[in-house]
C-alpha positions in Angstrom: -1.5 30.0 11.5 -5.3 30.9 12.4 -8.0 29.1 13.0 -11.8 28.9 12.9 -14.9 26.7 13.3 -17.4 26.8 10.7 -21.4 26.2 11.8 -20.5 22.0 12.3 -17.9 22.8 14.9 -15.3 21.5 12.5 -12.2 22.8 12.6 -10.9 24.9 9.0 -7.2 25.6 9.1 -5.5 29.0 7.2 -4.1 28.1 3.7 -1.0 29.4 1.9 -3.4 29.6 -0.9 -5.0 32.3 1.2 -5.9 33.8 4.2 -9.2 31.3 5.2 -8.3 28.3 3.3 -9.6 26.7 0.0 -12.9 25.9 -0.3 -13.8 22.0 0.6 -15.6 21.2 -2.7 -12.1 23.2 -4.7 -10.6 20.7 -2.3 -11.9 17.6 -2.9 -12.6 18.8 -6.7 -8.8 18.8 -7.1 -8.1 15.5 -5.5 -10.2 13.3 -7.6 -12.6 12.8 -5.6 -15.7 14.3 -8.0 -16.2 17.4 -9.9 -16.9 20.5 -7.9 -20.7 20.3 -8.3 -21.0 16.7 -6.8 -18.9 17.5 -3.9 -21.2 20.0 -3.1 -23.9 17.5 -3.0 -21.7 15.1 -0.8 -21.5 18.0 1.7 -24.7 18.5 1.8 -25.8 14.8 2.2 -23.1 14.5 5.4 -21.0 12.5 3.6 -17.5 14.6 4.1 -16.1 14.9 7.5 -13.1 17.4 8.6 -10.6 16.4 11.0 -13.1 13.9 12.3 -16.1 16.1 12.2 -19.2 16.4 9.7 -19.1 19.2 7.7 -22.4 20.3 5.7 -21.5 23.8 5.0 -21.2 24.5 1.6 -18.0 26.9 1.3 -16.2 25.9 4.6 -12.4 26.5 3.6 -9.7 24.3 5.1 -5.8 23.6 4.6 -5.3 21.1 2.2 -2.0 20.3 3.6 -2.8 20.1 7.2 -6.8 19.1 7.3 -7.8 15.4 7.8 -10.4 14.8 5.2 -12.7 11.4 4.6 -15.8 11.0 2.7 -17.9 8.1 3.1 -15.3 6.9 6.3 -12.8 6.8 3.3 -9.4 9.2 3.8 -8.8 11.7 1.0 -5.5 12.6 0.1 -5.7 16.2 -0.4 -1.3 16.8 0.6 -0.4 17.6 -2.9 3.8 17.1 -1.8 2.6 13.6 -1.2 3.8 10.8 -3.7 2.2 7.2 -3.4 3.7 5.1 -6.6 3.1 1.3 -7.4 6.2 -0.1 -9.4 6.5 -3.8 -10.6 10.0 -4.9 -9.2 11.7 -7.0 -11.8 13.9 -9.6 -10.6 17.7 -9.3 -10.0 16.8 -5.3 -8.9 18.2 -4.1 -5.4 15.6 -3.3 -3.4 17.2 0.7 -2.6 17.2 3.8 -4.3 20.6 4.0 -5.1 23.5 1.6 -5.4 27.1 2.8 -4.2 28.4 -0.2 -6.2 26.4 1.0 -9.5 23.9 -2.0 -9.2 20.6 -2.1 -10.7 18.0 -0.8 -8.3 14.6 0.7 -7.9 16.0 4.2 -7.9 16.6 3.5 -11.6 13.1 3.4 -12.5 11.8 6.6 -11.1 11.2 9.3 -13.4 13.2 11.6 -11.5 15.4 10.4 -8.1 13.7 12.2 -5.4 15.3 11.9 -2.5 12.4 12.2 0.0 10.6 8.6 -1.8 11.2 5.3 0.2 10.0 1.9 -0.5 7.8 0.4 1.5 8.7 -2.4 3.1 11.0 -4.7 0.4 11.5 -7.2 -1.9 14.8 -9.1 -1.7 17.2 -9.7 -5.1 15.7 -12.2 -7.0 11.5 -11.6 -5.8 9.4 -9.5 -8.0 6.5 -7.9 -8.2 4.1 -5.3 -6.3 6.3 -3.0 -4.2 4.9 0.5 -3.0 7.3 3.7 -3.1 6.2 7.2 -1.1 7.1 9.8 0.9 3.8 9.0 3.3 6.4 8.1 6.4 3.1 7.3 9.2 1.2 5.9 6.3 4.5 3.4 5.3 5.6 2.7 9.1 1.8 1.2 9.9 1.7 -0.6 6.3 4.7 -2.5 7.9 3.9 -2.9 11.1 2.6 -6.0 11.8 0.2 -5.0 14.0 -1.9 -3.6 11.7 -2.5 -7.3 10.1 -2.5 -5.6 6.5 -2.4 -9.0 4.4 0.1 -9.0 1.4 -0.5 -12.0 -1.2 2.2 -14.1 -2.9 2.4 -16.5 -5.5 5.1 -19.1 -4.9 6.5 -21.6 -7.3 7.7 -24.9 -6.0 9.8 -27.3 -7.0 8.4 -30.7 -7.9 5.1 -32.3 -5.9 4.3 -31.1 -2.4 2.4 -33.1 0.0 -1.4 -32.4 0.5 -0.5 -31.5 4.3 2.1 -28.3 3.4 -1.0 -25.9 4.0 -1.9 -27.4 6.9 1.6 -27.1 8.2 2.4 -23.5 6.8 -0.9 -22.4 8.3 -0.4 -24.3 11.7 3.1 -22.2 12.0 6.5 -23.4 11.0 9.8 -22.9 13.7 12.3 -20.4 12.7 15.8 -19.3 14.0 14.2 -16.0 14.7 11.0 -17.1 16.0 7.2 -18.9 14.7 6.1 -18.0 11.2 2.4 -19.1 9.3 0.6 -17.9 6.3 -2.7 -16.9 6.8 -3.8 -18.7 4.2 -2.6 -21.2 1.3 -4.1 -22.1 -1.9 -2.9 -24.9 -4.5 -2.8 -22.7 -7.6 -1.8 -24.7 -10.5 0.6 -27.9 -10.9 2.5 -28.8 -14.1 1.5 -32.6 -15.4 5.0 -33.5 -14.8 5.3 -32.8 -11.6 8.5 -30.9 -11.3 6.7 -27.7 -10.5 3.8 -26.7 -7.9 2.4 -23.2 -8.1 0.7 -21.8 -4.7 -0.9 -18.6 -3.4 0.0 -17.8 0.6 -1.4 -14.4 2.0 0.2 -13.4 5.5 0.4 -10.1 7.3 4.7 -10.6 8.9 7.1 -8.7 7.5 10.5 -10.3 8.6 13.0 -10.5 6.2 12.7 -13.2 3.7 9.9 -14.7 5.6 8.6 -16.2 3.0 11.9 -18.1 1.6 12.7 -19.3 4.8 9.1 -20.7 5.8 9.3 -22.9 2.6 12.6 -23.6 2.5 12.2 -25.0 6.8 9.5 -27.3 5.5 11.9 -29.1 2.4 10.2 -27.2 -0.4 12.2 -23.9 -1.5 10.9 -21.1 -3.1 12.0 -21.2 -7.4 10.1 -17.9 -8.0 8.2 -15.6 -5.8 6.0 -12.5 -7.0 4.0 -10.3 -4.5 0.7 -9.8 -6.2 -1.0 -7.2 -3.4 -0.9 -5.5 -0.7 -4.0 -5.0 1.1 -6.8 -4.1 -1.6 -4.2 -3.1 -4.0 -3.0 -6.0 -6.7 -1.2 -6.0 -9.5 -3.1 -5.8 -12.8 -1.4 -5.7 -16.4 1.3 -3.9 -14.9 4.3 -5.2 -16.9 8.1 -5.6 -14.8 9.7 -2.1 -14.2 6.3 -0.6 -14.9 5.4 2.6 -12.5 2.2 4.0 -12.2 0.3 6.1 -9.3 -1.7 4.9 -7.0 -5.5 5.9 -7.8 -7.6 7.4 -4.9 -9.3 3.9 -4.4 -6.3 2.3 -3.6 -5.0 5.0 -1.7 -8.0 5.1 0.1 -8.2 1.4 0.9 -4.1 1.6 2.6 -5.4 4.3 4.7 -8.5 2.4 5.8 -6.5 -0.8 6.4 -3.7 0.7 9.1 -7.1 3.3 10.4 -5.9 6.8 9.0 
């Protein structure tokens, strides 16, 4: 594969689309990003950087596949084999792509089962809610490494009263078999005048299995129904269960900025 520099000292990688690439603005054009004229004007103004260098060159060609591409410090997503889907896990749905046993799983709500989409991170049986599906693997391995700190948001029904010092002691850290676990933060969400039900939000960044269930359940006060509601900057909106939509270029945008890609 050949390769050049253009008049920035930015690298442009050869193309299958042809010998010198695709244009940048073509580029950026087909990923959403703006129409072809604006992203001509973002070049111009140095907003568009190549594999981490400025690029103000109208017509520098690059691979689309290969080339690193952010604009305004945000990454682009110009890899058009890559797949970056948001589905609304119902409850009582296996958290795999398939089933061997014939069980209900996420597989079944793909339009097509492609066998290179993962889901990232999980959801266990009976949890619902916002669960992100790709074939990104460095993207999806620092989403779920903890090191990262990429906050994911739950809402968490209780049952009956809780004691005004739960937050204090989920936040403070709770003992587990497998180690210390916290929320990063908790928030009393809504309470039913009866008092048999306690609705709270928790955001935390750990990804052990069933951390959340456990953590509530250490403290006297299992989980009845839990829902992830985001991931990072992305949320669920009107999204309804078993719905499936593409991730738009904010959101995309936003993962990438969150683990520093």
């Amino acid at each position: 594969m050949s390769e050049k520099r253009d008049s920035t000292g930015a690298n442009t990688r050869a193309s299958g689309g042809g010998a010198d690439g695709v244009r940048l603005q073509k580029v950026l054009s087909q990923a959403g990003v703006a129409s072809r004229r604006a992203a001509e004007e973002m070049i111009v103004e140095g907003r568009v950087e190549v594999d981490g260098q400025p690029v103000t060159t109208l017509g520098t060609r690059v691979n689309p596949d290969e080339s690193v591409i952010h604009v305004d410090g945000t990454r682009v997503v110009t890899d058009q084999k890559a797949t970056y889907l948001l589905l609304n896990k119902p409850p009582g749905i296996l958290c795999a792509m398939s089933d061997d046993q014939d069980r209900p799983c996420i597989g079944d709500y793909l339009p097509k089962r492609d066998s290179g989409l993962f889901h990232v991170g999980r959801l266990d049986f009976n949890s619902e809610g916002l669960l992100l599906i790709s074939n990104d693997g460095e993207l999806a391995n620092r989403l779920m490494h903890p090191s990262y700190r990429v906050p994911k948001t739950y809402l968490v029904e209780l049952q009956g009263p809780i004691p005004k010092d739960l937050g204090r002691r989920v936040q403070e850290g709770v003992e587990l078999e497998d180690g210390p676990a916290r929320v990063d933060s908790f928030r009393l969400v809504d309470r039913n005048s009866s008092g048999t039900r306690t609705l709270v939000q928790v955001v935390l960044h750990e990804g052990r299995k069933r951390i959340v269930r456990r953590l509530f359940k250490e403290t006297g006060y299992p989980v009845q129904r839990l829902v992830r509601t985001a991931i990072g900057e992305v949320r669920l909106t009107n999204e309804r269960p078993g719905a499936i939509r593409p991730l738009n270029n904010k959101e995309l945008g936003s993962l990438y900025r969150a683990v520093g890609l």
